[in-house]
C-alpha positions in Angstrom: 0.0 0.0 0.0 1.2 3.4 -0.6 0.9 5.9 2.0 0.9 9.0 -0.2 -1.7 7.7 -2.7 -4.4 7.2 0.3 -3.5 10.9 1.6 -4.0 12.0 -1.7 -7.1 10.1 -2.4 -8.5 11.3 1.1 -7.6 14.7 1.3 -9.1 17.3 -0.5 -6.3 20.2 0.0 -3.5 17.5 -0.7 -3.1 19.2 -4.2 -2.2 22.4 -2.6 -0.2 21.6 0.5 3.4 22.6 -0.3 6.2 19.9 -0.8 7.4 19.8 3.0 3.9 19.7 4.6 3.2 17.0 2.3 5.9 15.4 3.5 5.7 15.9 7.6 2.2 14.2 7.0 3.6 11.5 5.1 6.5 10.5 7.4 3.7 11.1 10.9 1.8 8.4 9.0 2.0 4.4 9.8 0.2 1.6 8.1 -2.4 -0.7 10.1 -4.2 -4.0 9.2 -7.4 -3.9 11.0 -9.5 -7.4 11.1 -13.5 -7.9 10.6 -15.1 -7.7 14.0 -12.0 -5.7 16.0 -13.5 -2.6 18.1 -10.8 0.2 17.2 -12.3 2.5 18.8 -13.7 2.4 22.2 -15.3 6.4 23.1 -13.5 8.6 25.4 -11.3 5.4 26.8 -9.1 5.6 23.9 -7.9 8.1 21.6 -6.3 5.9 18.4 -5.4 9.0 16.4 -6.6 9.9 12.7 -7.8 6.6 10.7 -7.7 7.1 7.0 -9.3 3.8 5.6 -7.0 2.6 2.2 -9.3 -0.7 1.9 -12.1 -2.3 3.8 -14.6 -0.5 5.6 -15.4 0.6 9.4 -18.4 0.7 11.2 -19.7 4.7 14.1 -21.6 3.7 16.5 -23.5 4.5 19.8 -24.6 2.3 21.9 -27.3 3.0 24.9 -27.0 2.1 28.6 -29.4 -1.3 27.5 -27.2 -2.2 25.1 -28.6 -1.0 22.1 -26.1 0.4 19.0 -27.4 2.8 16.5 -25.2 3.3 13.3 -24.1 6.8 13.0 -22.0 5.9 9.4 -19.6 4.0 7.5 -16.4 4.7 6.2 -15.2 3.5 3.1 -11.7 3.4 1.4 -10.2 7.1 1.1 -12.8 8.3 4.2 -11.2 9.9 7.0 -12.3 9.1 10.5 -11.9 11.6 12.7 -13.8 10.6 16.0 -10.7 7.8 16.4 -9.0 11.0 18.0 -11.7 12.4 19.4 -9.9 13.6 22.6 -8.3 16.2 20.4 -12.0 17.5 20.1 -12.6 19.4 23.3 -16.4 19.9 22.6 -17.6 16.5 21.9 -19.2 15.1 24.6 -20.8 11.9 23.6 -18.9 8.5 23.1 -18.8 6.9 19.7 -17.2 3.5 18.5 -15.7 2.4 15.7 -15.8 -1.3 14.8 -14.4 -3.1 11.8 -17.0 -4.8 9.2 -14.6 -6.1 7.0 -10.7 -6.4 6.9 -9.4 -2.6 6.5 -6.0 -1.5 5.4 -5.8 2.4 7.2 -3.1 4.4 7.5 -3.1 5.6 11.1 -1.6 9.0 12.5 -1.4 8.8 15.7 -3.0 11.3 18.1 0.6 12.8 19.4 2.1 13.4 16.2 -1.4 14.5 14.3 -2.1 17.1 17.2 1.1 18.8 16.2 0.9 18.7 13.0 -2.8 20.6 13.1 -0.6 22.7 15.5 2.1 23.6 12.7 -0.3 23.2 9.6 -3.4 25.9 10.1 -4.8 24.3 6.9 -5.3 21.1 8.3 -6.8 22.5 11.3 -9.5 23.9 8.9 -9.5 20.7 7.1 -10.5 18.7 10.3 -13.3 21.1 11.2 -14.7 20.4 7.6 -14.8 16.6 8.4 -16.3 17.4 11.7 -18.9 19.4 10.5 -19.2 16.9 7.3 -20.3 13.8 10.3 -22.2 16.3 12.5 -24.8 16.5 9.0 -24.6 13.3 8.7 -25.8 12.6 12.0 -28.2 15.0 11.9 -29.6 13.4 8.6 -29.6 9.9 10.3 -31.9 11.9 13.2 -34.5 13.1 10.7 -34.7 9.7 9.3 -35.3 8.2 12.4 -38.0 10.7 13.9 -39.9 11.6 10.5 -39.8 8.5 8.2 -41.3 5.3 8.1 -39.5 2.3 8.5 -39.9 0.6 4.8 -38.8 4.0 3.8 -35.6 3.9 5.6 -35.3 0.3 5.1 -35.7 0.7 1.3 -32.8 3.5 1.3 -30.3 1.5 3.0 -30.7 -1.1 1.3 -30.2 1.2 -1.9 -27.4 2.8 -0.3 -25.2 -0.4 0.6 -26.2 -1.6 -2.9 -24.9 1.4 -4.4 -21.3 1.3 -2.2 -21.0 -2.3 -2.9 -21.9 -2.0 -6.2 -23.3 -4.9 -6.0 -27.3 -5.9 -5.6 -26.7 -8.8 -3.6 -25.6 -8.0 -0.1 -24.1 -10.2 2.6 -26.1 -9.1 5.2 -27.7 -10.3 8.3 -30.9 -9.5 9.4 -29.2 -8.3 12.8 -26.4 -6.3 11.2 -29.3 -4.2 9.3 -31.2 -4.0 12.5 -27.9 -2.5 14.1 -27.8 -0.1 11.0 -30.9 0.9 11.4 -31.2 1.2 15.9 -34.3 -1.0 15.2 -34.9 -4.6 16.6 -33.9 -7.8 14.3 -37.7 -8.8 14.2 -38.6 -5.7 12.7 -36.4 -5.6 10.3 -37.0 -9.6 9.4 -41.1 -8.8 9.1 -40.1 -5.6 7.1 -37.5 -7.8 4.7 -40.2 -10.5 4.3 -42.6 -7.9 3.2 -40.1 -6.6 0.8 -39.8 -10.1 -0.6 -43.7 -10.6 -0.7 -43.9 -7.3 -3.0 -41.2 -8.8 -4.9 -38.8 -5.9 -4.7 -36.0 -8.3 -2.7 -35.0 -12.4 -2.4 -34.0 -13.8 1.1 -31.2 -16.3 1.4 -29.2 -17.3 4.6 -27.3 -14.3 5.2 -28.1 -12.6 1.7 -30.3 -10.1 0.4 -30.9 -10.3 -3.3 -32.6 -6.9 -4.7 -35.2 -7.8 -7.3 -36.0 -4.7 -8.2 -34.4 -1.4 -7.6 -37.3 0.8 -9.3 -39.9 -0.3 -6.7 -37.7 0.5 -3.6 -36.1 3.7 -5.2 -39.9 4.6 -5.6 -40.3 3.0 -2.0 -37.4 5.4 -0.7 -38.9 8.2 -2.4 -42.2 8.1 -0.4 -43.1 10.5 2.8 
């Protein structure tokens, strides 16, 4: 894997940053192998440092006193996850966790050597609050969907999205994962899915979700 291609890939100002910043970044920069499963990220008890994910993909979370996660996002190759060093981030006072879906190759700055360079490169200071405030609507958007939609709705347009990330219609998905997606109980989303499959618009296997037709659930998606 090559370090510079990723920061190039994942940063936006990379084009303009002058030869020597490029460089400081490069040489703060070391190379991890995360596997499916592993919990990377653990709230306020750890502060990993800047994840920029080269391959594979990582799961935000939060997860209520019951036990209950709810899927803030995921973060696919080039995405930068900032909330891994979220004790540089004085003002955020909730605990999120990043878990591992699939194998991920990430280059990792750690949080030491990243909070001085945001300390000696202004623009990457800026650059971080853009990510921040890139989550924080993303979040928010996840919020709406919660309180003002209906569930087929949201259903419908995850299963769109994921389709449309994996480029793939056929997703390896358990009915519990999507239910962990979606801060909704497994038996919803299984009565949901079979309904899906009923109107024809998906196939159920063990562990798969085959969509049948994209039109119905785009118009689905599309509904208030």
């Amino acid at each position: 894997m090559n370090i510079e291609t990723t920061l190039k890939n994942s940063f936006s100002i990379w084009p303009s940053l002058p030869v020597d910043e490029k460089r400081a970044i490069t040489q703060a920069c070391e190379v991890k192998i995360f596997h499916k499963n592993d919990i990377i990220h653990r709230g306020h008890f750890d502060c990993t440092g800047l994840i920029i994910i080269s391959e594979g993909c990582l799961r935000a979370y939060i997860t209520s006193p019951q036990g209950k996660e709810v899927t803030l996002y995921h973060l696919y190759q080039y995405d930068i996850c900032l909330f891994s060093a979220s004790c540089l981030l004085k003002d955020i006072n909730f605990d999120v966790e990043i878990a591992c879906e699939e194998e991920t190759i990430a280059v990792l700055i750690p949080t030491s050597r990243y909070e001085r360079l945001v300390s000696d490169l202004p623009i990457l200071s800026q650059y971080t609050s853009t990510i921040l405030s890139e989550k924080f609507s993303n979040v928010m958007w996840l919020l709406e969907q919660i309180i003002f939609h209906s569930f087929d709705r949201r259903l419908a347009n995850y299963l769109i999205d994921q389709s449309y990330q994996r480029e793939d219609e056929t997703l390896p998905f358990t009915h519990e994962k999507i239910a962990k997606d979606l801060g909704t109980a497994r038996e919803v989303v299984s009565r949901m899915l079979k309904h899906f499959e009923e109107e024809s618009m998906v196939k159920l296997e063990r562990n798969k979700i085959m969509i049948t037709n994209l039109s119905a659930l785009s118009r689905l998606s599309e509904n208030n």
